[in-house]
N, C-alpha and C positions, 0 to 999 in steps of 0.2 A: 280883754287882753289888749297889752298899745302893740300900736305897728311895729316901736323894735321891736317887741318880742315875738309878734309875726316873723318880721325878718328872722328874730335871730333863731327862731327853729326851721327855718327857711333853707337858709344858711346849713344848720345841723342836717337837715336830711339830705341836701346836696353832696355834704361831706361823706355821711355814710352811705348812703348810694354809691357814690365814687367808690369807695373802700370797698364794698362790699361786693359791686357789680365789675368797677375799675372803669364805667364808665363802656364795656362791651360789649355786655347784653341788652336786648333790645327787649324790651316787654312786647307783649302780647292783650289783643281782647281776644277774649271767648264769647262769642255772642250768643249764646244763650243765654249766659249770666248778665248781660248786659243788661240794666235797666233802664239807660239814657238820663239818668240822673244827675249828670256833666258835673261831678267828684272832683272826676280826673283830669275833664277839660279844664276846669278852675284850677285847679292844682301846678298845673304843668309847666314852670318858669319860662319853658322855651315855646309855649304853644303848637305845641308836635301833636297834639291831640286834636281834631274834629268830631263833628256827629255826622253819619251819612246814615239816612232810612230811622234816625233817631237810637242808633248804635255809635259807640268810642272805636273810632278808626285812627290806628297811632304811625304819624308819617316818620317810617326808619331816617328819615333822612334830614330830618329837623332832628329828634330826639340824640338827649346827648346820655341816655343810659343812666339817671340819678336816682329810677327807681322807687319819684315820688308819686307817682299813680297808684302803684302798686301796693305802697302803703295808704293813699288814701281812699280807697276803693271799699267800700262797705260792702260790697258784694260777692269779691272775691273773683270780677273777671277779668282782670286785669293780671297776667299774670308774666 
């Protein structure tokens, strides 16, 4: 895969994030489900995501609501 097409489904899921969430929900972990597998750390255009105790800890106040954790989350605790 080239980098634009990184970008450009980058791009796509910012947009439907937006749309879907409007950008005012705030996701969540579940740490149970967590497997510290840094998915969603990688993921996260605005780096709202850390690891703390090797669990995804998502700072509300960085996060702009796009809801690409969420989807990229194999685990499902991201919610």
């Amino acid at each position: 895969m080239t980098v634009k097409k990184i970008i450009s489904f980058l791009v796509l899921f910012l947009l439907i994030g937006f749309a879907v969430g409007e950008g005012n929900y705030k996701p969540t972990v579940t740490n149970k489900k967590c497997t510290g597998c840094n998915e969603c750390v990688g993921a996260c255009p605005v780096k709202a995501i850390t690891k703390i105790n090797d669990k995804a800890v998502i700072d509300p106040e960085k996060c702009i609501g796009c809801m690409i954790c969420v989807q990229t989350c194999s685990w499902g605790a991201v919610e």
